[in-house]
Structures are given as C-alpha cells and as structure tokens.
PAKOLPA-74164 format. One record per residue (C-alpha): residue number from 0; x, y, z. Coordinates in nm, 2 decimals. Example, Ala and Ser with C-alpha at 12.3 -4.5 7.8 and 13.67 -1.06 7.14 Angstrom:
2
+-----+--------+--------+--------+
:   k :     xx :     yy :     zz :
+-----+--------+--------+--------+
:   0 :   1.23 :  -0.45 :   0.78 :
:   1 :   1.37 :  -0.11 :   0.71 :
+-----+--------+--------+--------+
This chain:
335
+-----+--------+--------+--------+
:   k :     xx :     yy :     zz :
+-----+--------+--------+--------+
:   0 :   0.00 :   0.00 :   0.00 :
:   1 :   0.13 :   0.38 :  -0.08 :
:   2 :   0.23 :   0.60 :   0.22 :
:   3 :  -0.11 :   0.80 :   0.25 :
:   4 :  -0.06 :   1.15 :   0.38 :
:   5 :  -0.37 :   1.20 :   0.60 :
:   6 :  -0.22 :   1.53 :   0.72 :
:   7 :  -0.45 :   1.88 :   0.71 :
:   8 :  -0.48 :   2.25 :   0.80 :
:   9 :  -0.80 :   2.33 :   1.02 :
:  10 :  -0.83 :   2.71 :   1.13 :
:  11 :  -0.48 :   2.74 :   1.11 :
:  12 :  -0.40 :   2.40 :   1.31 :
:  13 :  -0.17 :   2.19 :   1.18 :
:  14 :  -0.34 :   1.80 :   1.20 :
:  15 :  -0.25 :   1.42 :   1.15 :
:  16 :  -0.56 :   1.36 :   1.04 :
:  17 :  -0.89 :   1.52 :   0.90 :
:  18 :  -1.09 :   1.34 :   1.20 :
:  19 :  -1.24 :   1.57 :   1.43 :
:  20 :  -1.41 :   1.42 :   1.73 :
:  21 :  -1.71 :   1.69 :   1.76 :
:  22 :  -1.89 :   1.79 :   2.10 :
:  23 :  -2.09 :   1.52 :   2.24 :
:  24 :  -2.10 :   1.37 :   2.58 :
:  25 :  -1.77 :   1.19 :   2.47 :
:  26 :  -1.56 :   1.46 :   2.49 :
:  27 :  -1.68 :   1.57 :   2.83 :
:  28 :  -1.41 :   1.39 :   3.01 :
:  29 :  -1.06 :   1.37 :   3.04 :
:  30 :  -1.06 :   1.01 :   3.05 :
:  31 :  -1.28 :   0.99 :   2.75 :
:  32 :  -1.06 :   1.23 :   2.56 :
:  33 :  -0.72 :   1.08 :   2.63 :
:  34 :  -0.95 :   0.72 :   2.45 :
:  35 :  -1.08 :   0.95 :   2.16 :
:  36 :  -0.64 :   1.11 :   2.11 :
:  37 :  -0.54 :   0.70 :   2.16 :
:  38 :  -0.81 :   0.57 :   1.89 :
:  39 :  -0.71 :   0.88 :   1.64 :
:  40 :  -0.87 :   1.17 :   1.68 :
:  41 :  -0.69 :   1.49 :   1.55 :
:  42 :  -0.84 :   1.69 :   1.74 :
:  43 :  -1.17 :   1.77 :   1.97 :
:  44 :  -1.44 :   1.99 :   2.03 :
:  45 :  -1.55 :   1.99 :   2.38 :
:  46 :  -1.91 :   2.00 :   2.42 :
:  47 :  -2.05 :   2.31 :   2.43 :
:  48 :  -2.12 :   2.59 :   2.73 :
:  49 :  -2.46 :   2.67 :   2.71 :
:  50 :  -2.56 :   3.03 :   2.68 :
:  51 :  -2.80 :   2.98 :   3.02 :
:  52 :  -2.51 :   2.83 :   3.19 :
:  53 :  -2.36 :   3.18 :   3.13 :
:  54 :  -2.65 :   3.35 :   3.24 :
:  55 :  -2.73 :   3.12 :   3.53 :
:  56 :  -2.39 :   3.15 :   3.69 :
:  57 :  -2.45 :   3.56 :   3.63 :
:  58 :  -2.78 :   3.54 :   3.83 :
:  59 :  -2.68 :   3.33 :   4.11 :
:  60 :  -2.35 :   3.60 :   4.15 :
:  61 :  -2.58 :   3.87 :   4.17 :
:  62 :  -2.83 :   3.71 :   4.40 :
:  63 :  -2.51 :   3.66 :   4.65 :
:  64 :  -2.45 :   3.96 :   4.65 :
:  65 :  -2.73 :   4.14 :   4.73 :
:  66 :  -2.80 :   3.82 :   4.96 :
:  67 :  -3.11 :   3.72 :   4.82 :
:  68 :  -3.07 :   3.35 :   4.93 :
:  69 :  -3.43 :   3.25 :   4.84 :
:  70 :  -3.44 :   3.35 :   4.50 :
:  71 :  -3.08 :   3.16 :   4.41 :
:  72 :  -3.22 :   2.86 :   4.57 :
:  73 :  -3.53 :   2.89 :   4.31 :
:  74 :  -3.25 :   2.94 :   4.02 :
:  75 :  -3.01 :   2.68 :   4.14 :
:  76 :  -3.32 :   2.47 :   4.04 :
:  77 :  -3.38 :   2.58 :   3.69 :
:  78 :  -3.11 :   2.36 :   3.49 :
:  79 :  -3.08 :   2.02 :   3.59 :
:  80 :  -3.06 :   1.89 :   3.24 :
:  81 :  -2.79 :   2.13 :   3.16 :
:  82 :  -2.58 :   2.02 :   3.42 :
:  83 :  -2.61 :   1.67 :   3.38 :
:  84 :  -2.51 :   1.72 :   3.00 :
:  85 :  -2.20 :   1.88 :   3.10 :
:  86 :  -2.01 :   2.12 :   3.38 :
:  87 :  -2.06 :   2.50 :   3.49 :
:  88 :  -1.87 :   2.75 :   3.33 :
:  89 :  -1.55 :   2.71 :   3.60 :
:  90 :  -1.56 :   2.37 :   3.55 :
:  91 :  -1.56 :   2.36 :   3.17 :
:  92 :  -1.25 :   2.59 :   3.19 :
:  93 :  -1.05 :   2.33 :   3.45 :
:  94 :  -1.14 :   2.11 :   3.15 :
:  95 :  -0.99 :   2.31 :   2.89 :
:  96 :  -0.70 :   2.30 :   3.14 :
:  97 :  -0.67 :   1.97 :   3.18 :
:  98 :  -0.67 :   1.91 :   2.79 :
:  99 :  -0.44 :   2.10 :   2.71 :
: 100 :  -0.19 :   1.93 :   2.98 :
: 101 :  -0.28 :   1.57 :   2.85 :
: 102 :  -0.37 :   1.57 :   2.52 :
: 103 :  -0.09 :   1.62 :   2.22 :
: 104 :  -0.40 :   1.71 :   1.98 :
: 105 :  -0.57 :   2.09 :   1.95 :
: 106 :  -0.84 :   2.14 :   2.23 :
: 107 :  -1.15 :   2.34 :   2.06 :
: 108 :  -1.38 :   2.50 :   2.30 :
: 109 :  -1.73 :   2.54 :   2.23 :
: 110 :  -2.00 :   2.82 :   2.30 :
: 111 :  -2.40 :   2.77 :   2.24 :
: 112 :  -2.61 :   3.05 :   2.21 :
: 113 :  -2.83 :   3.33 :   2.04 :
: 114 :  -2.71 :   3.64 :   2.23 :
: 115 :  -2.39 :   3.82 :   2.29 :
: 116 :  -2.45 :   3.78 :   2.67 :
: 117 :  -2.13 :   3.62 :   2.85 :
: 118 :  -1.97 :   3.48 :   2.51 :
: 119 :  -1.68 :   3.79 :   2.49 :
: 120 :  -1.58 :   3.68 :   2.81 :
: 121 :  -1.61 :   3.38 :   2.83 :
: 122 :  -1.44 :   3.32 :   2.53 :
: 123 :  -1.13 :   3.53 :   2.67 :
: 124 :  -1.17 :   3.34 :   2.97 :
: 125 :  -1.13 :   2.98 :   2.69 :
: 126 :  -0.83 :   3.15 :   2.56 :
: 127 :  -0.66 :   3.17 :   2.91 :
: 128 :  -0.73 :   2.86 :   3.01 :
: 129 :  -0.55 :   2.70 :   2.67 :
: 130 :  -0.82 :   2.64 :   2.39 :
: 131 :  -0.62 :   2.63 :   2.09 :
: 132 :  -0.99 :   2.76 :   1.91 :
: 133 :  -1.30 :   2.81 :   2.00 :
: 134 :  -1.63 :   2.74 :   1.78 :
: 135 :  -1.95 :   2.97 :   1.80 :
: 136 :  -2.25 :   2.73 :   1.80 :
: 137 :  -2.53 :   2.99 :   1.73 :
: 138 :  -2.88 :   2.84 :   1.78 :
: 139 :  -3.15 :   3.12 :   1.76 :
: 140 :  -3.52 :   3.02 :   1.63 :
: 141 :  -3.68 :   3.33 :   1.53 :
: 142 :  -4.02 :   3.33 :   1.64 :
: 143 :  -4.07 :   3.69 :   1.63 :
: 144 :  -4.25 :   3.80 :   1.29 :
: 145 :  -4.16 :   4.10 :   1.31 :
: 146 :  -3.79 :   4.01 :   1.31 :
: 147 :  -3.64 :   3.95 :   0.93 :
: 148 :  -3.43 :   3.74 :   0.77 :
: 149 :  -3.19 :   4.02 :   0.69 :
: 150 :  -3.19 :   4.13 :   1.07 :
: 151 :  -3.10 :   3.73 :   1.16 :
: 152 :  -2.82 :   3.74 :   0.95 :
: 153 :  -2.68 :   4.05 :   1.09 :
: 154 :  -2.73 :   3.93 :   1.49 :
: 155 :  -2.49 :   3.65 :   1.33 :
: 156 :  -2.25 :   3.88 :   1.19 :
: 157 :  -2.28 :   4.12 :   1.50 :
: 158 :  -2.22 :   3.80 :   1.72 :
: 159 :  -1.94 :   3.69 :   1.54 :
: 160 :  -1.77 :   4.07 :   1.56 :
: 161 :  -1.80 :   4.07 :   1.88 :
: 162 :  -1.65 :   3.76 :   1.97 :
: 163 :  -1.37 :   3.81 :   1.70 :
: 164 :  -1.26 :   4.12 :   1.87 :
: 165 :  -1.18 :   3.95 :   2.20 :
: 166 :  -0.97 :   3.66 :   2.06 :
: 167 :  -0.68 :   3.57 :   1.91 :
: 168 :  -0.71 :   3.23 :   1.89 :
: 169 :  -0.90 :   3.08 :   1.56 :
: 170 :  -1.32 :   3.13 :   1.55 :
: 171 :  -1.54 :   2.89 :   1.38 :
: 172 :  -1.88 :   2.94 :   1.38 :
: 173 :  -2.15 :   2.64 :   1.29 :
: 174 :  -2.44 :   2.72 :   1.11 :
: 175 :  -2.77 :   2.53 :   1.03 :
: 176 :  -2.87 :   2.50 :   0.68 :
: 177 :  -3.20 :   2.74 :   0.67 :
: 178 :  -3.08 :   3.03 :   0.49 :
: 179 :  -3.18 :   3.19 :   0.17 :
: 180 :  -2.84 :   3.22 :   0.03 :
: 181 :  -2.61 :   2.96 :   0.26 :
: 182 :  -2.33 :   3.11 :   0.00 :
: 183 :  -2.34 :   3.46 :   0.04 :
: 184 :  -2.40 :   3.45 :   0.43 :
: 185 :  -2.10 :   3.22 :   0.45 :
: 186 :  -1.91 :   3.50 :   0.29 :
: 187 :  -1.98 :   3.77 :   0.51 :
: 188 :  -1.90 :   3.55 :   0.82 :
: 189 :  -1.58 :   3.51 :   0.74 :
: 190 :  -1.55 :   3.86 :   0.62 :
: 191 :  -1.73 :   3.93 :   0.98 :
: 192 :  -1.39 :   3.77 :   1.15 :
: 193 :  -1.48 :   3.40 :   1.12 :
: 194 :  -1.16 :   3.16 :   1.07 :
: 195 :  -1.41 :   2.92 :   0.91 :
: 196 :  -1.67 :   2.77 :   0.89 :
: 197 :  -1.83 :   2.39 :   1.03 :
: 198 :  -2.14 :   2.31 :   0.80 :
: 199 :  -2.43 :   2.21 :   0.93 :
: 200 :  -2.54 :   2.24 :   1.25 :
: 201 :  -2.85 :   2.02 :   1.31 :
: 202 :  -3.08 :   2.19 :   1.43 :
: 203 :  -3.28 :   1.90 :   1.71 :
: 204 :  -3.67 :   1.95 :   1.69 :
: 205 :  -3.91 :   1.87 :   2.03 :
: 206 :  -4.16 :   1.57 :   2.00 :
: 207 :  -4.54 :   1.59 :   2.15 :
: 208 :  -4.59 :   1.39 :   2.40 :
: 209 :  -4.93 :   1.31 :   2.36 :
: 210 :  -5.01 :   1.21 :   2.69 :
: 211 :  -4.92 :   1.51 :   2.86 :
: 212 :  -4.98 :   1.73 :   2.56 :
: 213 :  -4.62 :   1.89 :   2.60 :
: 214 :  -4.31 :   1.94 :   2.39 :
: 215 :  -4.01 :   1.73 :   2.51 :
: 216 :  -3.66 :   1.71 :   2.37 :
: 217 :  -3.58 :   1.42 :   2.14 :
: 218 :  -3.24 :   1.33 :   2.05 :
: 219 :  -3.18 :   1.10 :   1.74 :
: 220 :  -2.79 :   1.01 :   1.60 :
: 221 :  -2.73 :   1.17 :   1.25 :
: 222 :  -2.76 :   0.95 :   0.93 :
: 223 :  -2.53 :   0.89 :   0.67 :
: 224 :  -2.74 :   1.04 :   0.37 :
: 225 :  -2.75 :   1.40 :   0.61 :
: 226 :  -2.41 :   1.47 :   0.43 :
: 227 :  -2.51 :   1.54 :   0.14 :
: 228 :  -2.66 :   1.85 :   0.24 :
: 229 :  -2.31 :   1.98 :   0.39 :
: 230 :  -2.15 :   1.82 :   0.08 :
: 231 :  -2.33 :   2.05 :  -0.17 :
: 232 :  -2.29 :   2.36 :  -0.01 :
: 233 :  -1.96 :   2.28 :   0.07 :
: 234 :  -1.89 :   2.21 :  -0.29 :
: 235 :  -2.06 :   2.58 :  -0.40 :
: 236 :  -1.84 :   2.77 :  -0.10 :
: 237 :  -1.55 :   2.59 :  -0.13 :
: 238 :  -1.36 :   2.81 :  -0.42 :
: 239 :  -1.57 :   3.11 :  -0.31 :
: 240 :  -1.41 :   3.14 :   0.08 :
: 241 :  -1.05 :   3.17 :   0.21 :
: 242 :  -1.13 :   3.00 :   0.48 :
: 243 :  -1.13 :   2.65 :   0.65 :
: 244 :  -1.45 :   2.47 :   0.62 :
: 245 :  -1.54 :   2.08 :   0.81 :
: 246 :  -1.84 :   1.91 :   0.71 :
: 247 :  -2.05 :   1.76 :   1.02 :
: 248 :  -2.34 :   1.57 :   1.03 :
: 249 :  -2.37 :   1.22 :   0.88 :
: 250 :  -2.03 :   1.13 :   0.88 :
: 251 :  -1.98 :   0.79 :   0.97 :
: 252 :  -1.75 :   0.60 :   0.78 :
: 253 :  -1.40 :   0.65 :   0.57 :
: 254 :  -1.61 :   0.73 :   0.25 :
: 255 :  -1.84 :   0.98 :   0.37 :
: 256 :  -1.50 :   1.14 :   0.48 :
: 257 :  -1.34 :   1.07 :   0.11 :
: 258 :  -1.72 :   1.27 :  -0.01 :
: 259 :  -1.63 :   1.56 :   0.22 :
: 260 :  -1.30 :   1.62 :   0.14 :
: 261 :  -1.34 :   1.58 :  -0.24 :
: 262 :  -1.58 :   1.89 :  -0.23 :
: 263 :  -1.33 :   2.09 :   0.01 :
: 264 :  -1.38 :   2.05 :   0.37 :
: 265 :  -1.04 :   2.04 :   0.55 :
: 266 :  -1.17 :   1.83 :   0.79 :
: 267 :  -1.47 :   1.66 :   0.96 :
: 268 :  -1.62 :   1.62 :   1.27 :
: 269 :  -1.77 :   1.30 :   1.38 :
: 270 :  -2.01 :   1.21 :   1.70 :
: 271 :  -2.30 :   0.99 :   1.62 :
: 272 :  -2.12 :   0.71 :   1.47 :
: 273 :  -1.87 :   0.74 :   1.81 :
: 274 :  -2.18 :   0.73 :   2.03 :
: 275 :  -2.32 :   0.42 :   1.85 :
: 276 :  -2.05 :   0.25 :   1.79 :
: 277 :  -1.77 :   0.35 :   1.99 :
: 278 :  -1.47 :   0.54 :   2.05 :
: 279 :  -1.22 :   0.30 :   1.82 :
: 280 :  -1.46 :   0.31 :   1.55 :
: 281 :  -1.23 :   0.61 :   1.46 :
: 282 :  -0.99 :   0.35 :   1.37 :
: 283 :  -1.17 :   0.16 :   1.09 :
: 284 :  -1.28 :   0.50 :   0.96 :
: 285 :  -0.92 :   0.65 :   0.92 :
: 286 :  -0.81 :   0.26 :   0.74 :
: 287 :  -1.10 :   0.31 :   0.53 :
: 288 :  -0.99 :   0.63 :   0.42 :
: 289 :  -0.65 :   0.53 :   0.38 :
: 290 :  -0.77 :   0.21 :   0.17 :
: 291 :  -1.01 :   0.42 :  -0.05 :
: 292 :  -0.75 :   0.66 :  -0.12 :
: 293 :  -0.47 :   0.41 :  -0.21 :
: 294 :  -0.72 :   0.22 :  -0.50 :
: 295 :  -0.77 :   0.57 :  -0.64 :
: 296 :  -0.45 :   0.71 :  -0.66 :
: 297 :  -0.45 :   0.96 :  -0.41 :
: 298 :  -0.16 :   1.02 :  -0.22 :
: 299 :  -0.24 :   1.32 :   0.05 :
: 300 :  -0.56 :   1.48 :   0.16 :
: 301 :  -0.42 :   1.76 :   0.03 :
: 302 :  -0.40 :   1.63 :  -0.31 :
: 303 :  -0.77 :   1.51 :  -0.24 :
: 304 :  -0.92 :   1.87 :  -0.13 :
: 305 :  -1.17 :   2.04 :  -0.32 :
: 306 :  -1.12 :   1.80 :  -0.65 :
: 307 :  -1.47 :   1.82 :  -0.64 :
: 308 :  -1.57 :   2.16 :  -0.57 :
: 309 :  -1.82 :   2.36 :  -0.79 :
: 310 :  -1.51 :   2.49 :  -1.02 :
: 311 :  -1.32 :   2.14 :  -1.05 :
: 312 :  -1.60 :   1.88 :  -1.08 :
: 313 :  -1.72 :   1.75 :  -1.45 :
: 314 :  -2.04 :   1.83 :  -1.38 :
: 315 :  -2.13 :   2.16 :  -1.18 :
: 316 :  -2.50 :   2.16 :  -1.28 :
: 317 :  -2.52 :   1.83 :  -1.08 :
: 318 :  -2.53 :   2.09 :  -0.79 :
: 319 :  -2.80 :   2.29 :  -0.87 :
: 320 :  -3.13 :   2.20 :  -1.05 :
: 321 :  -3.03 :   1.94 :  -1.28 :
: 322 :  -2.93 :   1.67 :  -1.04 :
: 323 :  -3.27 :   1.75 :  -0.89 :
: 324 :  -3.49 :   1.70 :  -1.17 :
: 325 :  -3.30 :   1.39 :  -1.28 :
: 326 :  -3.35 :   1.23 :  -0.97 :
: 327 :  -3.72 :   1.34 :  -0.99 :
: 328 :  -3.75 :   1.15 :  -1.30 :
: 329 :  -3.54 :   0.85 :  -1.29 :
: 330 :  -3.71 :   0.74 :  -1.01 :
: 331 :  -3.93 :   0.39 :  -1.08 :
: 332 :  -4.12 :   0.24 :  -0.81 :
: 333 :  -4.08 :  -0.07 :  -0.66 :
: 334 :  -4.26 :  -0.37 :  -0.83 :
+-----+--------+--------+--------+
C-alpha cells in the first residue's frame, strides 16, 4: 500500500488527520478524551457551554450579593438537564485546562447561544485557560415576525464581531442550513472575523408527547445520507471562501470522509457514529480512508481537497437543478 498522507490545515491548526471528534458527551471527560487522542482523533471539540449556563452563573453571583438567598435557591433549580449534559462554566475551563496538559491534539472550545450575553468573556476566559480555538454554536429560532431574515443574518454577523474582537485564537462558527443564500451568508461571516466555517449544524426539533400534551426534547444520532446536504454547499463555498470549512453531520465512515473532502472541507467532525459504535470506530474509519485513497490514486488529503468543488468537478449543474430534476424523473417504483 502507498504511504497516504492523512495530514490537514483546520483554522490554522496543523493535523494528523482530517478526523475531528465533535462535541458530544464523549468529549466531556478527560478520561474519555485521552481514548478519543489514543483511537485517532486529530483533534476535539469539547461539548459546548450553554448560553443559560452563562447566564445562570451571572444570576446566582448577583443574587449573593445582594444576599437574596431565596431567589438563588429557586434558580439553582432551573437547569438540571444542563448540568447533567456537561459542567458550569468554572468547570468547563479546568477542562480546557486539563486538555491542554494531556492531550498532544488541539483542544477546541465550544460556545452555544443566540445572544452576545457572557460569550466575549467567556471566550477570553477559553483563551486563558488554553483552547487552541474556540467554535461559536449559534442556535437562535426566530419566532418573532416582526424580526427579518436580513436582521437574523446581521445578529450573526454582530455575534461573530463581537467575539472576534476578543480573541486571538481561531473562531469557527457552525451554522444550520436554513438560509436563503447559505453562500453569500457564508461570505460575510468570514468577512465578519470568522476563521471558518463547520457546515451544518442540526438543528434538534421537540416531540409531543401526547399524553401530557407537551413538547419534550428528542435526540436521534445523525444519518449517513444527512451529508449530502453539507457536501453540496460545501462544494458551492468551497472556491468562493478563504477559509477553513469541516463538514459535520452524517459522517460515519471513511467514505463519507473521502465525499467531504473531495468537495473541500479540510476536515470533519464525527459524534453519532462514536456514540453508537464507539470510540475505536475512529480507527476503521481513518483505514477506510486510507484504503479508498490508495485504489484511487491519491496520495495526500491535500492532493484530495476540493477536487470536487463547484469549479473542478465534470459536472457543476449536478449541484443545482439538474441533479434534482434527474432524480425526480429516474425514479421507478418498486414492483
């Protein structure tokens, strides 16, 4: 077999491998992480800190001191799924800490929010306590109709100036796909201070429950065929940003990471296929790669990137309408 060069550039960071282990309860721990480094990983996203942490952590300073004990015991209340999913804000920064003195892969912190709130600060704060970069998770569900899309996009951009100007370290932000023009907005985050750019966020919906007639939360693991929505628009931005970009969603094996690179990602980010099949399933996707790569003739990632972006591949109009009325139309039904 060829010597495969699996080496890549991510925001700047040099890594062994495109394979990202992305923020999910298995990078919570330091245990856990030291497995994820061990089995492959390149680097990790630490899940994320919740914008309410932030704000809960505020409140309960405030309510000390103006010693308003009964009100903090009401708020200290308020977020016990929050804290099992991961630590406070002190704690998630020991974590970063302790990271950064175990690990020999980049550490990426994580924020989660729709508001400026703590995120300047805390993101400072990340920076101090080692994160080699720190990703913007911005999760904001408009519900106000008298809010546009136009004012949406520039809260992003806002948030992302903001942020920028307290950092030195590299800022990704991770987007969901439900934007007019995916392309353009892409291009004014980086132009906004973004180092790049981690396509697509998934966006988790609530069930009914329909005996109590409320919404709950309902968690289901990504699917393969959920790349290919990252994988178009990553083919469109690829030539149009000079910026990194990582694919997430739907990545589970050595060829959905052969797909994402041939469009131009730099690297990707994989959870779902760690929580259901474990940790060292990072080591039959990185052989997969490696034995994909070797029967086509590919020696590096680098060599591989973005050979299949919008202004290299054969057929460009297979990204726009033509690939969707030909699937329309070829499609028989089952006899």
């Amino acid at each position: 077999m060829t010597n495969i060069d699996l080496s890549t550039n991510y925001l700047g960071l040099e890594l062994k491998t495109p394979l990202i282990a992305s923020a999910s309860p298995l990078t919570g721990s330091l245990e856990s992480l030291l497995h994820l480094e061990r089995a492959g990983a390149s680097a990790v996203v630490l899940p994320s800190l919740f914008e309410e942490q932030i704000e809960h952590e505020r409140e309960q300073f405030e309510q000390l001191g103006d010693y308003q004990t009964d009100a903090m015991a009401e708020a200290s209340g308020f977020f016990p799924t929050l804290d099992r999913y991961n630590t406070g804000p002190e704690d998630y920064l020991q974590l970063i800490r302790d990271a950064k003195e175990c690990l020999g892969i980049p550490v990426i912190a994580s924020l989660n929010g729709f508001s400026s709130g703590g995120w300047k600060y805390y993101g400072e704060l990340m920076e101090q306590a080692g994160a080699d970069a720190l990703e913007l998770n911005i999760y904001l569900v408009p519900t106000d109709t008298s809010v546009s899309a136009s004012d949406v996009e520039r809260h992003y951009r806002d948030l992302v100036k903001a942020v920028r100007e307290q950092l030195r370290i590299p800022l990704a932000v991770k987007i969901g796909p439900y934007f007019s023009s995916p392309a353009t907005f892409g291009t004014d985050l980086i132009e906004s201070g973004a180092s790049g750019l981690v396509l697509f966020n998934r966006f988790l919906s609530p069930e009914i429950d329909l005996e109590t007639l409320e919404f709950v939360p309902a968690l289901q693991l990504s699917q393969p065929e959920e790349l290919r929505l990252a994988l178009r628009w990553i083919a469109i931005l690829r030539d149009r940003i000079e910026a990194s970009i990582a694919a997430t969603g739907g990545v589970h094996s050595g060829l959905d990471v052969a797909k994402a690179l041939l469009v131009g990602a730099d690297a990707v980010m994989m959870a779902s296929t760690l929580l259901k099949h474990g940790i060292d399933r990072l080591e039959a996707v990185r052989d997969e790669l490696i034995q994909w790569m070797d029967e086509n003739g590919y020696y590096s990632v680098e060599q591989l990137k973005g050979s299949m972006s919008m202004n290299n591949c054969s057929n460009p109009e297979g990204l726009k309408r033509a690939n969707y009325m030909k699937a329309l139309t070829s499609y028989t039904t089952p006899t």
